[in-house]
C-alpha positions as CSV (number, residue, x, y, z in Angstrom):
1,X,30.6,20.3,-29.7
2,X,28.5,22.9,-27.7
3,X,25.3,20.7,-28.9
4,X,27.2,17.3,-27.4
5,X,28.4,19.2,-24.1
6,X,24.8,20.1,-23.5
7,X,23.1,16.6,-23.8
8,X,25.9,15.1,-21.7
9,X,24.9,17.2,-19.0
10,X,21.2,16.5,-19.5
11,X,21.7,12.6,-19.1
12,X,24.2,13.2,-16.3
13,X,21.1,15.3,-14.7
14,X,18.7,12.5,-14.8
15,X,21.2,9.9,-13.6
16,X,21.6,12.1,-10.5
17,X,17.0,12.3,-10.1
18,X,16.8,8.1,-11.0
19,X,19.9,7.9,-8.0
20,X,17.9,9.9,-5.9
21,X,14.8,8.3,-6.4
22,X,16.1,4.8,-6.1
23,X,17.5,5.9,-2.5
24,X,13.4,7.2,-1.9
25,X,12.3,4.0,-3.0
26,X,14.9,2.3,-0.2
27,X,14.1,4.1,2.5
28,X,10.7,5.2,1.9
29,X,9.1,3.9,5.0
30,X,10.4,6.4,7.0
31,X,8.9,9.0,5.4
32,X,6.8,11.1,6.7
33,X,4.3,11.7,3.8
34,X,0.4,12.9,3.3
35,X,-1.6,12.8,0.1
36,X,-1.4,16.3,0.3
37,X,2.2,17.1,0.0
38,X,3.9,18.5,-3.4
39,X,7.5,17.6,-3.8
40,X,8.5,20.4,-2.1
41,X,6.7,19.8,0.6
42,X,7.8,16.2,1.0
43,X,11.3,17.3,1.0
44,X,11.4,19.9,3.6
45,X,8.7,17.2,5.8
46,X,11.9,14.8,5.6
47,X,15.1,16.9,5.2
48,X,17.4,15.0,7.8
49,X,17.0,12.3,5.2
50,X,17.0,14.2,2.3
51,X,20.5,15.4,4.1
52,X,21.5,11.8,4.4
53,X,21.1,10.9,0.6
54,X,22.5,14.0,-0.8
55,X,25.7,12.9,1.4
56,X,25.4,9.3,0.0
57,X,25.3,10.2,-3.7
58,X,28.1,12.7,-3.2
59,X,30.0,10.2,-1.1
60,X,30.2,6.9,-3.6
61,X,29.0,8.4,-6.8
62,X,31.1,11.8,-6.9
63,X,28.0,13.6,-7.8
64,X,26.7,16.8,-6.3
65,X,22.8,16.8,-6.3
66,X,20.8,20.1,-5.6
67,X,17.6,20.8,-4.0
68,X,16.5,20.5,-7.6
69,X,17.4,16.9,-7.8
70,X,15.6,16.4,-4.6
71,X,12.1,18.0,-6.5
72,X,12.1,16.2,-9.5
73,X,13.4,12.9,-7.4
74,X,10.2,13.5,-4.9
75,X,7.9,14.0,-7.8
76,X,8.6,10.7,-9.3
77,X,8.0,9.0,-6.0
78,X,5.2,10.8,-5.3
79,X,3.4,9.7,-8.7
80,X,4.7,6.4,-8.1
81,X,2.5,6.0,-4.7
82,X,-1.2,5.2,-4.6
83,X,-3.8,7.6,-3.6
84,X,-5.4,6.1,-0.1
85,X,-9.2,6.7,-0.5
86,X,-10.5,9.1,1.6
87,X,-12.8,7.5,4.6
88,X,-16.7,8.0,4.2
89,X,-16.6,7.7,8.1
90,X,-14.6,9.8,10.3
91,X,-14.1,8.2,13.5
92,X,-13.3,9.9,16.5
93,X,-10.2,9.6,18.4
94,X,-10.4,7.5,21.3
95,X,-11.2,9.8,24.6
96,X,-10.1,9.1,28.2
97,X,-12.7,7.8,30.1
98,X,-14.2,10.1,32.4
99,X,-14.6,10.0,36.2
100,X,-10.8,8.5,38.2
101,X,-7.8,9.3,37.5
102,X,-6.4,7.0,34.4
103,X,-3.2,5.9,36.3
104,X,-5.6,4.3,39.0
105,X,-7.8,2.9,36.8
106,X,-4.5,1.5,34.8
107,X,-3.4,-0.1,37.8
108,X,-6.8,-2.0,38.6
109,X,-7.2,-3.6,35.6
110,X,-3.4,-4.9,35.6
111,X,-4.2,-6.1,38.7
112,X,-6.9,-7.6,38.3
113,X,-5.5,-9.7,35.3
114,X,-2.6,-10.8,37.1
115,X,-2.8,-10.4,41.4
116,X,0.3,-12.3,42.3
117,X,2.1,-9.3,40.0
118,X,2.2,-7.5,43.4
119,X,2.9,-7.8,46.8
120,X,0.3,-5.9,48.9
């Protein structure tokens, strides 16, 4: 009975990570992610949503999911989502351009593309 007890709790366990990681899947845009991140990184990076789905699952499934459950959910998106090759070239972030002030230099060129924008 012990033996049954235990494998019940097992499958009700990895019901709770393929919920989890279906709600990922969902809403996975809105992650903030990096090829770096473990799954414990990912969750704390995104724990107002991780918040959210934990509040879900309890909500219409009656299920109480763990930080755990979070993990194991991460890891299984996080091996589901392709490694971005690294760039040979790193380009430079676009710098100001030097000289006037950029508000000024703003205003030009709008006005120059459209004059009758502005009454002067």
């Amino acid at each position: 009975m012990d033996k049954m007890g235990d494998h019940s709790g097992k499958k009700m366990f990895s019901v709770q990570v393929h919920i989890m990681h279906s709600l990922i899947q969902m809403v996975s845009q809105k992650f903030k992610y990096a090829h770096w991140m473990n799954e414990r990184d990912f969750v704390e990076a995104n724990s107002h949503y991780f918040q959210k789905m934990t509040e879900t699952v309890e909500r219409h499934y009656h299920l109480h999911c763990s930080m755990q459950h979070s993990w194991l959910a991460s890891r299984l998106y996080l091996a589901s989502v392709p490694e971005s090759p690294e760039p040979d070239v790193v380009q430079e972030e676009p710098q100001p351009p030097e000289g006037e002030d950029t508000f000024w230099q703003d205003y030009e060129r709008i006005y120059r593309l459209d004059p009758d924008r502005y009454d002067i």
